[in-house]
N, C-alpha and C positions, 0 to 999 in steps of 0.2 A: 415447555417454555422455562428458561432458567432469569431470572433476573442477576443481572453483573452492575453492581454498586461502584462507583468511581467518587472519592472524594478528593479534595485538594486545597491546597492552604498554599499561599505565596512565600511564607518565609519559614525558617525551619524551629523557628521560636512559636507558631502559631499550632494549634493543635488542631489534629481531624477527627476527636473524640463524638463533638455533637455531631458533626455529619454520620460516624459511621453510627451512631447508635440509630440515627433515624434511617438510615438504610439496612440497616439489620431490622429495627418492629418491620420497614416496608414486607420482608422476607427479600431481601438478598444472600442468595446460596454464597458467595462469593463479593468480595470489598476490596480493590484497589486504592492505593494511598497513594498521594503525589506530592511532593515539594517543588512548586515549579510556578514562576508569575502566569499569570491567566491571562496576560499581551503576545507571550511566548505562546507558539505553536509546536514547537519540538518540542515536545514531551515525550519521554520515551515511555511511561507508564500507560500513557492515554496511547502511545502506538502500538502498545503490546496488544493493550483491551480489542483495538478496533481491528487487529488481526487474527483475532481469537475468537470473538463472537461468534456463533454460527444462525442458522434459520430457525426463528422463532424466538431467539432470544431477545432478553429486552438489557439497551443499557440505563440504570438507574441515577441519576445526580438527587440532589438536594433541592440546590436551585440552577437556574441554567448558566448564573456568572462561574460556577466551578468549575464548567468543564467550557464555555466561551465567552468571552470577552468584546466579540462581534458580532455581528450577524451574520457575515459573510463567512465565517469559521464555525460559526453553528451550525449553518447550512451545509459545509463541507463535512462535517464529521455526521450529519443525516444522513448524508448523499452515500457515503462509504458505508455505514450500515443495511441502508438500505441494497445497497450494490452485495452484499451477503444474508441477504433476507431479514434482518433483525434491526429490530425495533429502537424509541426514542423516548424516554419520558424522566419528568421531572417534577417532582414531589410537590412544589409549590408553586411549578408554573401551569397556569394551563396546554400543555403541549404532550401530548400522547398521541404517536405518529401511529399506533395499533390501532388507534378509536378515528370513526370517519369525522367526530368534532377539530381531534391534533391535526389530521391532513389539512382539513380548511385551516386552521389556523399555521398552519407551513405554507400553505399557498401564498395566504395573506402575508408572510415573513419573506416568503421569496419576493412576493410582487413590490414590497415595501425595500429590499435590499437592492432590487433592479433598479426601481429608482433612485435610491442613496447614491449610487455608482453609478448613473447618468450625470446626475446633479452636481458629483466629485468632477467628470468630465470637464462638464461645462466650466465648472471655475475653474478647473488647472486650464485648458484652455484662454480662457478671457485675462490670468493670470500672466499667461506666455506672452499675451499678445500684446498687454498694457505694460511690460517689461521691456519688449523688443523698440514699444512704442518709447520707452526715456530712456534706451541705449544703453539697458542692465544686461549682463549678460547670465544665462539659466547656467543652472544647475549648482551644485554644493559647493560654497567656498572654501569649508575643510578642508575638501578634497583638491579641488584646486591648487590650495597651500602647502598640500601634504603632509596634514595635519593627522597622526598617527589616530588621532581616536576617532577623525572620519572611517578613517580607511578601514579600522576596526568595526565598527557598526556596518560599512558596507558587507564589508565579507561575514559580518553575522547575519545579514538582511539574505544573502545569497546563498548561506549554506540551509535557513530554516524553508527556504523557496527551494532548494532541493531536496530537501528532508520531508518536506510535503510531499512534492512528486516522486519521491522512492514508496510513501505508505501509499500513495494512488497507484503504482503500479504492481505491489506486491503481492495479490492476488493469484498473476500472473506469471512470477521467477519462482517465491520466496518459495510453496511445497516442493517444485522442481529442485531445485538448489538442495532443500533440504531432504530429499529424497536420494538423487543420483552422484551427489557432492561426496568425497571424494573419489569416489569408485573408477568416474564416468571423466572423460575431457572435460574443460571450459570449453572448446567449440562445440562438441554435441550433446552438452548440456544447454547451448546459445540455440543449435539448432531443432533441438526440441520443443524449446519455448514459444520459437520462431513460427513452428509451422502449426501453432493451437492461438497464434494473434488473428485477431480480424482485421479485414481486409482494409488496406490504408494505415492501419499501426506502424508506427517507426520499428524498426526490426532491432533488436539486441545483437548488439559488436561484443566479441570479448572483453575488448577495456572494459567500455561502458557495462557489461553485468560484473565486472571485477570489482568496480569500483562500488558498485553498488553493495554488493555481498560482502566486500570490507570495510564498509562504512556499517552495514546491519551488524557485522562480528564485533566492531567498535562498540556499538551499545548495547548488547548483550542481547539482542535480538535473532540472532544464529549463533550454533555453536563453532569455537576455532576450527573445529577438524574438516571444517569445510574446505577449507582455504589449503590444506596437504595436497600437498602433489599426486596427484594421480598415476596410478599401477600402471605398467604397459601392458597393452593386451594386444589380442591375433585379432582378428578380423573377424573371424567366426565369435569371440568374447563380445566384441565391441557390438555388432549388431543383434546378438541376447538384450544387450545391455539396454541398448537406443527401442527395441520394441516393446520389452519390459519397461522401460521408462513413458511411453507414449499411452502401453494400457494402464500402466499405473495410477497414471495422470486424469484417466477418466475410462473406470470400470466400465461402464457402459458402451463403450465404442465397439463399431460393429468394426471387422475383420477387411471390409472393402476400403473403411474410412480410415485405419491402420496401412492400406495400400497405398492411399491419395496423398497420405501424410510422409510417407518414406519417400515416393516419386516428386512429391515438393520438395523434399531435401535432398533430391539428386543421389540417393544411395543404391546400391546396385544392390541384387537379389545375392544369396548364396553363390551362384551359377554366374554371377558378371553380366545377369542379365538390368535392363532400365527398368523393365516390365512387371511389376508385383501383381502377385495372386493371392486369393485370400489363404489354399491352399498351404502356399510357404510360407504367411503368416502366421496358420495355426501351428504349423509345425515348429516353429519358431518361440512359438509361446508355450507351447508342452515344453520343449526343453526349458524356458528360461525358467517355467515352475518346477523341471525338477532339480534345476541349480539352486532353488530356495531364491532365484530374483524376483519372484510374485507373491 
């Protein structure tokens, strides 16, 4: 078990001295520093941490306003640990999602936020409709007027609402990318990703993981050389590449499940044949290990 220390402070005049000394007595191997308002969600210090963590680890705060400002965002950045096997806790809150006391009391936090966000419902609701009732009409007048510092806040509200859902899906691209990137296509690096999603997941377009991987290169979250243009290779190269990238992706897969996964992506055997064998997959993966691709 590693303990990962996060502190943070709102403005860059404020200091994270006392936080870190009390997460260093706690034993934190490791102490992140952030400058960044605790309303904000895009943090790129807090997205590195919660990409980083692994199983068993525990992340450490102070108190719980340093690393949330919500419930609803406290609950999220649980939820993404948890979804990586590691842990929650906070020096002076009672909440230690390790110990079965922290779980009741997250239950208690979820069941308490369920209803915050009914109750939000309800008046925006009774809101809309006592508005429609004196012939106001909804929505932001800024905006309306085209008033530059709405439209600003809007597209900041937009981008930090897709800056969430890039770290909620990063799991799932970000070791890929940063594995077969730039050796390998954007399409079958799309297509790899694609056929290790569960069932009903929206499938990754090439824009869309474009976009996403230069937005992660944007904040230092991947390195640029991702983003190079990719070598031309034979066909024989390219499918080393795509099989070595597939075992890569998860050491343990058995050789049949390597079969299921290339016939999902529509790739023909050596031979031109539709029909994969575990057979031509092992052979397949002796060579990529003596090419040094494993």
């Amino acid at each position: 078990m590693t303990l990962v220390g996060y502190a943070r402070v709102s403005t860059e005049d404020q200091t994270v001295s006392p936080q870190r000394d009390e997460l260093r007595a706690a034993g934190c191997v490791e102490i992140h520093e952030e400058h960044a308002s605790g309303g904000s969600r895009a943090r790129p210090v807090l997205a590195r941490v919660l990409a980083r963590v692994g199983p068993g680890d525990v992340l450490l705060v102070v108190r719980i306003d340093r690393l949330a400002r919500s419930l609803s965002h406290l609950l999220e950045v649980i939820e993404a640990l948890e979804a990586r096997g590691a842990f929650f806790r906070s020096l002076r809150d009672p909440i230690d999602t390790s110990s079965p006391q922290g779980k009741f009391t997250l239950q208690v936090l979820g069941a308490a936020a369920e209803l915050e966000r009914a109750l939000i419902r309800e008046r925006t609701i009774a809101g809309l409709e006592s508005a429609r009732a004196q012939g106001r009409v909804g929505g932001n007048p800024g905006l309306r007027a085209g008033d530059p510092a709405a439209r600003r806040k809007i597209a900041l509200a937009r981008d930090e609402a897709y800056f969430e859902a890039l770290n909620a899906s990063a799991p799932e691209w970000v070791p890929l990318v940063r594995r077969l990137r730039p050796e390998m296509a954007w399409e079958d690096v799309a297509r790899i990703i694609n056929s290790q999603l569960p069932k009903g997941r929206t499938p990754w377009s090439v824009p869309r993981l474009t976009r996403a991987v230069q937005r992660y290169v944007k904040d230092g979250f991947l390195d640029r050389r991702v983003l190079d243009r990719a070598k031309r290779s034979d066909v024989d190269d390219r499918l080393l590449a795509i099989v070595a990238g597939i075992k890569g992706a998860d050491p343990e897969i058995t050789l049949q499940s390597i079969c299921d996964r290339l016939e999902a992506m529509r790739e023909r055997t050596p031979r031109g044949r539709t029909r994969w064998q575990p057979s031509s997959v092992r052979m397949l993966l002796e060579r990529a290990e003596k090419r040094g691709l494993l």
